[in-house]
Backbone bond lengths (Angstrom), bond angles and torsions (degrees), N, CA, C in turn:
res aa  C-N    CA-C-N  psi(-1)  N-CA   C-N-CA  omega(-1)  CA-C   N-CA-C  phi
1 X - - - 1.467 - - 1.522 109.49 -
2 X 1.045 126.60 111.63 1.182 142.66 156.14 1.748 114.90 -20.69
3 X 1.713 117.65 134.01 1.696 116.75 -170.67 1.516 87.95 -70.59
4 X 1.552 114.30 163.17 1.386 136.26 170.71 2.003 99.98 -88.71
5 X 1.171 96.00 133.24 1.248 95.28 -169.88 1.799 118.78 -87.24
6 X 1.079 111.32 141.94 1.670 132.10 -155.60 1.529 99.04 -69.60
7 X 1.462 128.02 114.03 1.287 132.22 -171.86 1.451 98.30 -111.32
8 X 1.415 135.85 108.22 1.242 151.13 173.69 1.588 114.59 -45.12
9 X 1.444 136.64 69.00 1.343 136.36 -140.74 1.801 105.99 -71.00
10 X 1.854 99.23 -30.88 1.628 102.51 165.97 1.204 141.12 -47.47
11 X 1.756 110.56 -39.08 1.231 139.11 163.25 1.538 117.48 -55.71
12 X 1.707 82.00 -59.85 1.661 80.88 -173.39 1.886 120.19 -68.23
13 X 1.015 117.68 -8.45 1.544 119.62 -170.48 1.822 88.10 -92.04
14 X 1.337 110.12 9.43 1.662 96.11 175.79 1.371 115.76 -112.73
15 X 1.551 117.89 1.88 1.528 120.92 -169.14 1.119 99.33 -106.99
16 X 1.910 97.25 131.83 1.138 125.75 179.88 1.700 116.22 -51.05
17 X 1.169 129.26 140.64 1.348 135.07 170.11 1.281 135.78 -121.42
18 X 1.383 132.12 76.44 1.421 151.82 160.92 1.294 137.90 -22.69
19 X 1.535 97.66 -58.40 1.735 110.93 179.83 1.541 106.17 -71.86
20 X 1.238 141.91 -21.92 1.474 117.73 166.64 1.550 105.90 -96.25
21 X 1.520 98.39 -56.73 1.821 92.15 170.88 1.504 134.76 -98.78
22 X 0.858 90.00 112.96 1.696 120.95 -160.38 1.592 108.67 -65.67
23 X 1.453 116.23 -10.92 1.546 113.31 175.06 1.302 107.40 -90.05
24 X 1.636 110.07 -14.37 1.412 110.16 -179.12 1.529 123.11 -40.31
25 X 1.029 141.80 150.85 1.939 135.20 -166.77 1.367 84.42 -108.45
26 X 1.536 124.53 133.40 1.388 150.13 -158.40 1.623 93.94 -91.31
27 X 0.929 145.08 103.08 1.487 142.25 168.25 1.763 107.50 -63.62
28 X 1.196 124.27 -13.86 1.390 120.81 -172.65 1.414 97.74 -95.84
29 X 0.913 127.79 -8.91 1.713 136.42 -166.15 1.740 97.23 -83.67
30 X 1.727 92.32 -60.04 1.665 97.75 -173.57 1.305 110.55 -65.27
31 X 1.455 142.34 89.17 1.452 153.77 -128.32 2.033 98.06 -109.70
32 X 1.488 103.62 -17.16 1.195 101.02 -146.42 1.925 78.24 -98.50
33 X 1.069 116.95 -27.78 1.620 116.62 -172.22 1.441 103.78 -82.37
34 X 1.281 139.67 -7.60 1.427 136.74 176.23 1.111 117.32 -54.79
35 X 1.562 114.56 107.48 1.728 104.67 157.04 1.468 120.28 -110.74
36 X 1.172 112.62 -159.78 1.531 123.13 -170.17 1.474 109.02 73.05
37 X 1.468 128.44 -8.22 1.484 103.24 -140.11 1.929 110.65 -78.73
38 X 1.055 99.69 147.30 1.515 120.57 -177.97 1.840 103.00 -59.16
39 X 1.190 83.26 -90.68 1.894 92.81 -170.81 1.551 99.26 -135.92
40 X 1.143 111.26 148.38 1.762 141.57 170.96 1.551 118.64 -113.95
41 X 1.381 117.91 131.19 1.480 115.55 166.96 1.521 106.63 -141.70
42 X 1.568 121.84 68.84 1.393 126.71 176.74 1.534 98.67 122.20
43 X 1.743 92.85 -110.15 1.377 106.15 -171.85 1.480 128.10 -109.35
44 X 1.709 90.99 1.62 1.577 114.40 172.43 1.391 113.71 -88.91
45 X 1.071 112.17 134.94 1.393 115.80 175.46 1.970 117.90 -122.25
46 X 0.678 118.51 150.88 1.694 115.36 171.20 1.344 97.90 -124.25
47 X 1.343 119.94 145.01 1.214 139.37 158.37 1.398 137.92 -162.79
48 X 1.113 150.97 177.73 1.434 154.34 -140.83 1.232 103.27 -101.28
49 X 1.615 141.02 116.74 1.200 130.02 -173.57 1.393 118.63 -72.65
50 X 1.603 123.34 123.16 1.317 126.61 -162.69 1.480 94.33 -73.62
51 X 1.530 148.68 -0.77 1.244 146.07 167.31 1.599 119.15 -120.24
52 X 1.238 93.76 74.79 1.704 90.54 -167.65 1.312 94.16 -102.44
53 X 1.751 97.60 97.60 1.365 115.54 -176.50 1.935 122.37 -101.54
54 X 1.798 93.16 23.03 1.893 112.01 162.20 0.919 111.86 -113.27
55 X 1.367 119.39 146.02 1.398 132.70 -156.76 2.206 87.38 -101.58
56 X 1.472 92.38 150.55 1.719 95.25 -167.51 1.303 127.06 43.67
57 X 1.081 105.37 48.65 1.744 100.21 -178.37 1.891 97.71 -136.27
58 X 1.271 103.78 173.79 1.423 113.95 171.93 1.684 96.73 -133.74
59 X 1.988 89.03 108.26 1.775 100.80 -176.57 1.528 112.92 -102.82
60 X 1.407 122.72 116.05 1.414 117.38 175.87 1.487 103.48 -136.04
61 X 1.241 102.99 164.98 2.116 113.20 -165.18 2.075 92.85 -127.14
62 X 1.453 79.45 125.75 1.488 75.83 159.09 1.671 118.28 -115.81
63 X 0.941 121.59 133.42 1.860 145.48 -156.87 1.433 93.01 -88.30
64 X 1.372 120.98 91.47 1.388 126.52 175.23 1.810 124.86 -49.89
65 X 1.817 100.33 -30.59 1.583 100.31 -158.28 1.518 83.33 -166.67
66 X 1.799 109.48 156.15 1.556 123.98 151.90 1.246 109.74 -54.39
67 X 1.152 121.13 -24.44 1.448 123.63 -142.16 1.718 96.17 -91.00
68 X 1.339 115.18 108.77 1.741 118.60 -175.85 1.411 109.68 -65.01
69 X 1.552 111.75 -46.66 1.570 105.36 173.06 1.693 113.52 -130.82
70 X 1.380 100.70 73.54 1.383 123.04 164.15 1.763 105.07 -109.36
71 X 1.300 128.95 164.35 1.707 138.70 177.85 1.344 97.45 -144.16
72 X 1.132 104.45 147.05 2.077 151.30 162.89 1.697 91.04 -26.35
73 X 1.315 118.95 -39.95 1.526 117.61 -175.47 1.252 113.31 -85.61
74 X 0.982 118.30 -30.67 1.741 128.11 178.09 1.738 118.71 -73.71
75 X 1.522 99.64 -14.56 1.568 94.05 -166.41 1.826 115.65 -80.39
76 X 1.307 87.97 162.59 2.030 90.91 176.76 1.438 100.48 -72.37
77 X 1.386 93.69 173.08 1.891 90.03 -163.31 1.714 87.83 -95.27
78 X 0.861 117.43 -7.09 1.901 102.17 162.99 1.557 105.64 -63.34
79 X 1.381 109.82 -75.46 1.322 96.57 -165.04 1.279 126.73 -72.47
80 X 1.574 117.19 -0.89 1.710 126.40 169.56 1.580 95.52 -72.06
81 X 1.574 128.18 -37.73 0.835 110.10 -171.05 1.746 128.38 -95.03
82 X 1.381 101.14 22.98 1.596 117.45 -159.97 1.462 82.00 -116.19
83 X 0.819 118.66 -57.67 1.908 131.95 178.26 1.572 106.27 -20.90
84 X 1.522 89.79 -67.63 1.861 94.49 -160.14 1.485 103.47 -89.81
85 X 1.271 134.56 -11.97 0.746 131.20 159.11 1.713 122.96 -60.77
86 X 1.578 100.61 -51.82 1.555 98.45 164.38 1.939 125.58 -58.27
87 X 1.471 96.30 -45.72 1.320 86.71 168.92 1.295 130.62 -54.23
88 X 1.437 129.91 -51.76 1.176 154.00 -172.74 1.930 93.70 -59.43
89 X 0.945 137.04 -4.33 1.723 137.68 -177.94 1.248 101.66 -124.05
90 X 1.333 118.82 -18.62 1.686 120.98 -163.13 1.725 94.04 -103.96
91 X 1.636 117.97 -29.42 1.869 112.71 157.20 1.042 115.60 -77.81
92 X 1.574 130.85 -49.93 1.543 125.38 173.07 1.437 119.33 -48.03
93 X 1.215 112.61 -48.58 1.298 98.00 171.62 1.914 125.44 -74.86
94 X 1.207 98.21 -9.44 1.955 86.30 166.46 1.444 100.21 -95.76
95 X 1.415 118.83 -13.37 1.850 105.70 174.31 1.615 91.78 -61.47
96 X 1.141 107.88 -72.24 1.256 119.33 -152.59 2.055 120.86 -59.12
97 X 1.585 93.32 7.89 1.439 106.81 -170.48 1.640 91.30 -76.72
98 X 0.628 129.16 -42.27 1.569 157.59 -179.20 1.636 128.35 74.49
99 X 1.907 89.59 47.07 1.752 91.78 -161.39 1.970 81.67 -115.86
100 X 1.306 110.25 40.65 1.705 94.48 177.93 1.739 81.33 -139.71
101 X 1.381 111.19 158.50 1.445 132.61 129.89 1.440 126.50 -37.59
102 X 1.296 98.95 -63.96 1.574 103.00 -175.31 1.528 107.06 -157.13
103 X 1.122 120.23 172.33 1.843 123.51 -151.28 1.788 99.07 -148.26
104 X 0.924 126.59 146.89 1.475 133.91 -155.75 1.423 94.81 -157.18
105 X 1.582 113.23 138.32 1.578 119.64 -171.48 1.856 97.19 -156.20
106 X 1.499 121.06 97.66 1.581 118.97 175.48 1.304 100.81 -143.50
107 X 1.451 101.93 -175.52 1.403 115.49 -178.63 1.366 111.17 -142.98
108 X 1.280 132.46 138.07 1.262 139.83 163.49 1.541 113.94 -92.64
109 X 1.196 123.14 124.03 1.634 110.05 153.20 1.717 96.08 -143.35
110 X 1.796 100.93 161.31 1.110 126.67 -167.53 1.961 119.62 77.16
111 X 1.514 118.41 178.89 1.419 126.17 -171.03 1.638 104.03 -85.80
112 X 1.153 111.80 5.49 1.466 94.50 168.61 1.843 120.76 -117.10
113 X 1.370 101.00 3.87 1.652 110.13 -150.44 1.300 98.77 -84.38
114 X 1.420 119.51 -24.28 1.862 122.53 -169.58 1.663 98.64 108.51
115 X 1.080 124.11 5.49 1.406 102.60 171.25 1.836 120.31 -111.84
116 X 1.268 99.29 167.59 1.353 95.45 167.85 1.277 150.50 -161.22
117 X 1.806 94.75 50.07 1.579 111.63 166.72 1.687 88.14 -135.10
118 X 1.432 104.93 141.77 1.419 138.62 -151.66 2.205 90.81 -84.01
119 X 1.051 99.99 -42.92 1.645 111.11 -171.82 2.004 103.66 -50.95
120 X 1.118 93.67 118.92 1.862 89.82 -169.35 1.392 104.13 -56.22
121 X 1.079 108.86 143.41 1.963 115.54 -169.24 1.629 88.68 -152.67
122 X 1.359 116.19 172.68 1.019 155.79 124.75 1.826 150.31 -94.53
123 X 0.980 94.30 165.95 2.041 80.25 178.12 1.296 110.68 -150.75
124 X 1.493 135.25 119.53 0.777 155.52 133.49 1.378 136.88 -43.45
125 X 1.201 126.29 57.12 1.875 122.01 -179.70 1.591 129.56 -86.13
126 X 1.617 105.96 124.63 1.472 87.38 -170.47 1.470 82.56 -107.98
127 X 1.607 113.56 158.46 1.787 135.50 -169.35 1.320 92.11 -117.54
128 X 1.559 115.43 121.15 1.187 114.76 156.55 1.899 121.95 -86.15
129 X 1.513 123.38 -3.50 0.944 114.52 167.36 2.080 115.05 -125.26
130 X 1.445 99.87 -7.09 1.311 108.91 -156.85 1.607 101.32 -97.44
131 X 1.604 133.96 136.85 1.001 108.98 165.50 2.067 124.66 -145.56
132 X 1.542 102.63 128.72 1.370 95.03 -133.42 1.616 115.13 -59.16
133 X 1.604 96.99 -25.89 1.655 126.47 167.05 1.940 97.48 -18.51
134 X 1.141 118.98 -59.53 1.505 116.24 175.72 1.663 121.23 -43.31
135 X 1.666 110.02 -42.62 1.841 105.31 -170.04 1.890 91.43 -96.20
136 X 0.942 125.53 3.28 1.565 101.16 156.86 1.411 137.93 -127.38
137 X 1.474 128.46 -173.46 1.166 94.26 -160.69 1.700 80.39 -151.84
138 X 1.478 119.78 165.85 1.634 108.10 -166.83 1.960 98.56 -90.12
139 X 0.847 113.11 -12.35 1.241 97.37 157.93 1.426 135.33 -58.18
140 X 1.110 116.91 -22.05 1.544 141.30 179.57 1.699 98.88 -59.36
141 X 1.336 132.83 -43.72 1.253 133.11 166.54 1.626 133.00 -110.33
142 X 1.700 96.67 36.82 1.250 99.56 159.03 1.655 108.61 -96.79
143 X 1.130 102.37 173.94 1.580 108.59 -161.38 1.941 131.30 173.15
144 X 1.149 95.88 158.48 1.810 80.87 -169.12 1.911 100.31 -66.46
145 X 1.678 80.72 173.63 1.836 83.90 -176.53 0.992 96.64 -66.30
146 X 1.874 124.41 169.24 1.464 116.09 122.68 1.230 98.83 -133.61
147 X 1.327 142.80 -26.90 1.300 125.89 151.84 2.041 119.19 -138.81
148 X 1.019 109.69 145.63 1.216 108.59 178.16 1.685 122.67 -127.66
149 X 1.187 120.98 150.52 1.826 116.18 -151.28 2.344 77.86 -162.96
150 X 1.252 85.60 142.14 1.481 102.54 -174.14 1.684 92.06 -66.40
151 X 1.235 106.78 124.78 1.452 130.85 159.23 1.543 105.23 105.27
152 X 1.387 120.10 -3.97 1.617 125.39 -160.44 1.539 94.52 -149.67
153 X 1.629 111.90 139.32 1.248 126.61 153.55 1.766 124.61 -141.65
154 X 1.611 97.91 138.64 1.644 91.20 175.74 1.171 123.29 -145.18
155 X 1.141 110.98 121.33 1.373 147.19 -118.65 2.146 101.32 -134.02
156 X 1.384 105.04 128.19 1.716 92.80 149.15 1.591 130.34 -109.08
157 X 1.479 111.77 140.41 0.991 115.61 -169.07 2.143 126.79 -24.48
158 X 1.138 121.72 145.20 1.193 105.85 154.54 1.604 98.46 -122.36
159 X 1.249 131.09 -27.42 1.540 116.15 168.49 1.553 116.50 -106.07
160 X 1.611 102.76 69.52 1.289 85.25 -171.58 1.623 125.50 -45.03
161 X 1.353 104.30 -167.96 1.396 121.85 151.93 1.504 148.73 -70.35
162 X 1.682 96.39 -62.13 1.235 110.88 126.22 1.025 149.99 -130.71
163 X 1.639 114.80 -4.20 1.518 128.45 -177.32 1.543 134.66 100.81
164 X 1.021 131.40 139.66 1.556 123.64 19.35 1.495 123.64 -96.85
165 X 1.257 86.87 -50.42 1.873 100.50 177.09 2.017 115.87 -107.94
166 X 1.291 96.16 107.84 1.582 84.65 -168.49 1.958 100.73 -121.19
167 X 1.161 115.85 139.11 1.684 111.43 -159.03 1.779 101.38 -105.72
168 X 0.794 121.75 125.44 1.496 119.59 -169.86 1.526 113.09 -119.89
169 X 1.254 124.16 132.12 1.356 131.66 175.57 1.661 114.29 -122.73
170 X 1.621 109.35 133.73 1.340 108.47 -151.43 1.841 88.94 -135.79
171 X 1.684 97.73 107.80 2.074 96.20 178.74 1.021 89.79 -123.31
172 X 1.541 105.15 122.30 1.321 135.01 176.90 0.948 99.52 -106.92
173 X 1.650 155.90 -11.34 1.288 138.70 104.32 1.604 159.37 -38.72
174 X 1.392 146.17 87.38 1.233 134.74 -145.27 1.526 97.41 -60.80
175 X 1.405 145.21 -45.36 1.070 170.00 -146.21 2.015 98.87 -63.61
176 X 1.594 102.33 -20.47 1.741 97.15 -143.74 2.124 76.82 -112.91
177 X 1.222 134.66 46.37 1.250 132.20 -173.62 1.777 108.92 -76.38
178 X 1.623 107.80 -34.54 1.389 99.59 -171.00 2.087 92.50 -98.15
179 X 1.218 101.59 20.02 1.746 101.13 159.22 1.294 91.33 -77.59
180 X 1.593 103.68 -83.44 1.547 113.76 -172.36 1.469 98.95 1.37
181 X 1.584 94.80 -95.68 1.415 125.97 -106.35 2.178 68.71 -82.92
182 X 1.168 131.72 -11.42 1.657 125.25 157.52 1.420 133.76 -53.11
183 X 1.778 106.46 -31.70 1.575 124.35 166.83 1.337 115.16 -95.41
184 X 1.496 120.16 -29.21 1.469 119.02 160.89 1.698 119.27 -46.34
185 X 1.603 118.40 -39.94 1.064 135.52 171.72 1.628 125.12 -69.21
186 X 1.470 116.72 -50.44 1.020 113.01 153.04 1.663 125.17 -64.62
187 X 1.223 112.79 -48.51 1.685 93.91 161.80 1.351 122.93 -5.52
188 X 1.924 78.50 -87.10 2.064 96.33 -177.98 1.447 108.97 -40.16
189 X 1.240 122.98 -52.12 1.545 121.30 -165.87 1.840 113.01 -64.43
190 X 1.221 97.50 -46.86 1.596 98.99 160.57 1.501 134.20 -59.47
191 X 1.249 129.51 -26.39 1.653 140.10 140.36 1.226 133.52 -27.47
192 X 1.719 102.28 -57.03 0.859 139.77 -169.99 1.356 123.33 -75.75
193 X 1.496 93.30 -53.34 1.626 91.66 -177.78 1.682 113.53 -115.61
194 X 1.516 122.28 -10.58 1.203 129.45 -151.38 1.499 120.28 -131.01
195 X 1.592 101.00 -9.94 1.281 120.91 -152.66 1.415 107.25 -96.44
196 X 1.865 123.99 -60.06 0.704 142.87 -166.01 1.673 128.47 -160.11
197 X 1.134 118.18 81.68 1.722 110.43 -164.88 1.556 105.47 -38.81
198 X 0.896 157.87 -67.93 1.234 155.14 142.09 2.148 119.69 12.47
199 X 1.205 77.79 -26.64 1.950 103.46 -153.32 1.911 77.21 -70.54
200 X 1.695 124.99 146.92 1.091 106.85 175.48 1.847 89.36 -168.04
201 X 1.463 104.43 0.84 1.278 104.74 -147.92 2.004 92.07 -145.65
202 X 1.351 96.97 138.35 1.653 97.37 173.62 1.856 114.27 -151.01
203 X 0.902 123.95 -167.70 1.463 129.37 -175.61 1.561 101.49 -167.84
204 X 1.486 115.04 132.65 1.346 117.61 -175.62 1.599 98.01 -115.02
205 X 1.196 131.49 171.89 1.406 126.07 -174.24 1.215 116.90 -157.81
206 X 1.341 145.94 116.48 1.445 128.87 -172.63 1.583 110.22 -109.82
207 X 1.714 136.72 157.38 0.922 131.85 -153.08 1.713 105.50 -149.68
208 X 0.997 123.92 127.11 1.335 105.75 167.99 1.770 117.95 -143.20
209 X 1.661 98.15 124.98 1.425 131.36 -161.11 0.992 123.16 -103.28
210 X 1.418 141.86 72.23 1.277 147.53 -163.51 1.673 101.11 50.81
211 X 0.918 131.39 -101.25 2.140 121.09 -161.46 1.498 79.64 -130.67
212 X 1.258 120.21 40.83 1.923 121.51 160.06 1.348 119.58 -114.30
213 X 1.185 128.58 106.34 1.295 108.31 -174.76 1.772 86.68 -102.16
214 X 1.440 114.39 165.56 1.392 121.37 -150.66 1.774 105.37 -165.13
215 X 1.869 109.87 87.26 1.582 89.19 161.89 0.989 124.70 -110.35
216 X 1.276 138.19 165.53 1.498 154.95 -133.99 2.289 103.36 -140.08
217 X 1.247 95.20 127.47 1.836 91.12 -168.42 1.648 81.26 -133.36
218 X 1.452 103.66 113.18 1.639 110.78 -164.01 1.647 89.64 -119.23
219 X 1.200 127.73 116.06 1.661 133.06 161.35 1.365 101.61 -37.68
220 X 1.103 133.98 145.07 1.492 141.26 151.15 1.466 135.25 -134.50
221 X 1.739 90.01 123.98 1.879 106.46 -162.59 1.553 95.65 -100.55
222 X 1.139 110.14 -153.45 1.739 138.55 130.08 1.285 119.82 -48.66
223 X 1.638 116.19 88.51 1.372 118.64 178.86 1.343 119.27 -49.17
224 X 1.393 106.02 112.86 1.812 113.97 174.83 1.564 109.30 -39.15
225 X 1.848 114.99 155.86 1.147 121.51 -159.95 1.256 104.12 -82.64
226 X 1.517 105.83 -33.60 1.557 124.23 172.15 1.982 121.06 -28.65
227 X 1.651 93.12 -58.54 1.759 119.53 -164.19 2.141 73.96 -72.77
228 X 0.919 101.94 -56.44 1.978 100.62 -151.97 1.233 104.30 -55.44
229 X 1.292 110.83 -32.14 1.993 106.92 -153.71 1.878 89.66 -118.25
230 X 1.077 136.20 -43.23 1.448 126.92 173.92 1.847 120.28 -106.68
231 X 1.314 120.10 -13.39 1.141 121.85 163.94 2.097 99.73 84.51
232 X 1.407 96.59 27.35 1.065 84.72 179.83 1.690 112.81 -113.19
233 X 1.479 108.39 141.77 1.970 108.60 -149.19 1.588 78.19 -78.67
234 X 1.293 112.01 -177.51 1.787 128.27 158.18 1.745 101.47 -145.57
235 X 1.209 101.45 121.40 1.747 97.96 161.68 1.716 118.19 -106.82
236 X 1.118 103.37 159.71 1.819 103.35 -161.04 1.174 114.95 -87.69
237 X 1.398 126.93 136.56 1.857 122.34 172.52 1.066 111.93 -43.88
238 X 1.375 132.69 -0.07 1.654 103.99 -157.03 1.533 82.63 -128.64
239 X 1.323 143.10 10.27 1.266 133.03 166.18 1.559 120.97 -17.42
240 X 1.403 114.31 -56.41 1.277 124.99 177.69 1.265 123.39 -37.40
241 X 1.632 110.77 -67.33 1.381 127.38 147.67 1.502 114.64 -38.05
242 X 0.964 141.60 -78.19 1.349 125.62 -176.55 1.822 111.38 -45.41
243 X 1.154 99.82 -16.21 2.188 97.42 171.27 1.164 99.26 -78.26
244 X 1.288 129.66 -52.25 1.634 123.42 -141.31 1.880 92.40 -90.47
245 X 1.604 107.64 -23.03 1.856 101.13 170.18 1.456 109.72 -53.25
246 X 1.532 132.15 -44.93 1.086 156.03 -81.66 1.893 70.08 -137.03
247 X 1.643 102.22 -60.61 1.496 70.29 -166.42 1.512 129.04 -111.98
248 X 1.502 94.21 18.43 1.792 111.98 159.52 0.916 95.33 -64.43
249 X 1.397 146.44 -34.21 1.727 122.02 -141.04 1.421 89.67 -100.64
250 X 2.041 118.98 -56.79 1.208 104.47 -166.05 1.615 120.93 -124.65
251 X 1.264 97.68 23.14 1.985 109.44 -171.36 1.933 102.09 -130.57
């Protein structure tokens, strides 16, 4: 079993928090006080997380938009598609630096996802001893159809991860990025608006599997007691139904 990784508790009692308290002052907003930053292309920025609250890791956030309360579902397909494209070069290239173990690329938005500044970001972590390749397994993103296009498929889980409904996109082409990053978008928008009134909260996840890169758009509630205390996933009967919603609305 793999060590549990060392969360810096000093650090962390210092990061600002947005998404519940809302008077909080947005540090991604104040654009002009940013340091560390890596690389820029517009309104994206990458940079070095001023709370790098994991021990051996290299923590940096990339700043999706000016826009403090704009979302991944709302964007024009230029800049949805400038986004993941930048991200997706801004992880390959720290995989490929080759001073980490393993490299980690998701997103949190909303009060249930684990994050907690409201301003759409991303995160990029590279592990110099940790590596995530161990807690998954490629079954984790097999799944029924809901649409398929040569080099790309997207699919919902039947073994999830952890459950219930988790939406998986699999480009086995580098070429097919503004596919991706087109079902990554509808995902979010389906969560969001179509999925579940309740639904308020998501986690995006990126994966990479021999020449597969693979992200994962997991709803997020109140983690069942089941996943917390025995680690055991549950996926829902009605999966099916949630495909065929999936592609009245946008396929």
């Amino acid at each position: 079993m793999q060590s549990p990784l060392l969360f810096n508790m000093n650090i962390g009692t210092q990061k600002p928090e947005s998404i519940r308290n809302t008077a909080t002052k947005c540090p991604f907003c104040d654009r002009e006080s940013l340091t560390d930053i890596l690389e820029e292309k517009g309104d994206i920025i990458w940079l070095k997380n001023k709370y790098p609250v994991l021990a051996d890791a290299f923590q940096t956030v990339l700043i999706e938009t000016k826009d403090c309360f704009s979302e991944l579902s709302e964007y024009s397909k230029d800049h949805l598609y400038t986004l993941i494209d930048f991200g997706l070069q801004a992880w390959e290239k720290t995989i490929e630096s080759g001073d980490y173990k393993s490299v980690i690329f998701f997103k949190n938005h909303g009060p249930f996802s684990g994050g907690t500044l409201r301003h759409p970001h991303m995160q990029i972590i590279g592990f110099k001893e940790a590596d995530y390749h161990e807690n998954i397994s490629a079954s984790q993103f097999e799944g029924l159809p809901i649409d398929q296009q040569y080099g790309i498929e997207f699919n919902i889980s039947t073994k999830p991860k952890m459950g219930f409904y988790e939406l998986n996109i699999l480009m086995k082409d580098r070429g097919k990025t503004k596919e991706l990053a087109d079902y990554i978008q509808l995902s979010t928008h389906f969560l969001l608006n179509h999925f579940n009134k309740n639904c308020s909260s998501y986690n995006l996840f990126f994966y990479r599997m021999d020449e597969t890169i693979i992200a994962k758009v997991v709803p997020r509630f109140a983690a069942s007691p089941l996943y917390v205390g025995y680690s055991f996933p549950q996926v829902a009967s009605n999966i099916d139904a949630v495909a065929e919603k999936i592609k009245s609305l946008y396929l």
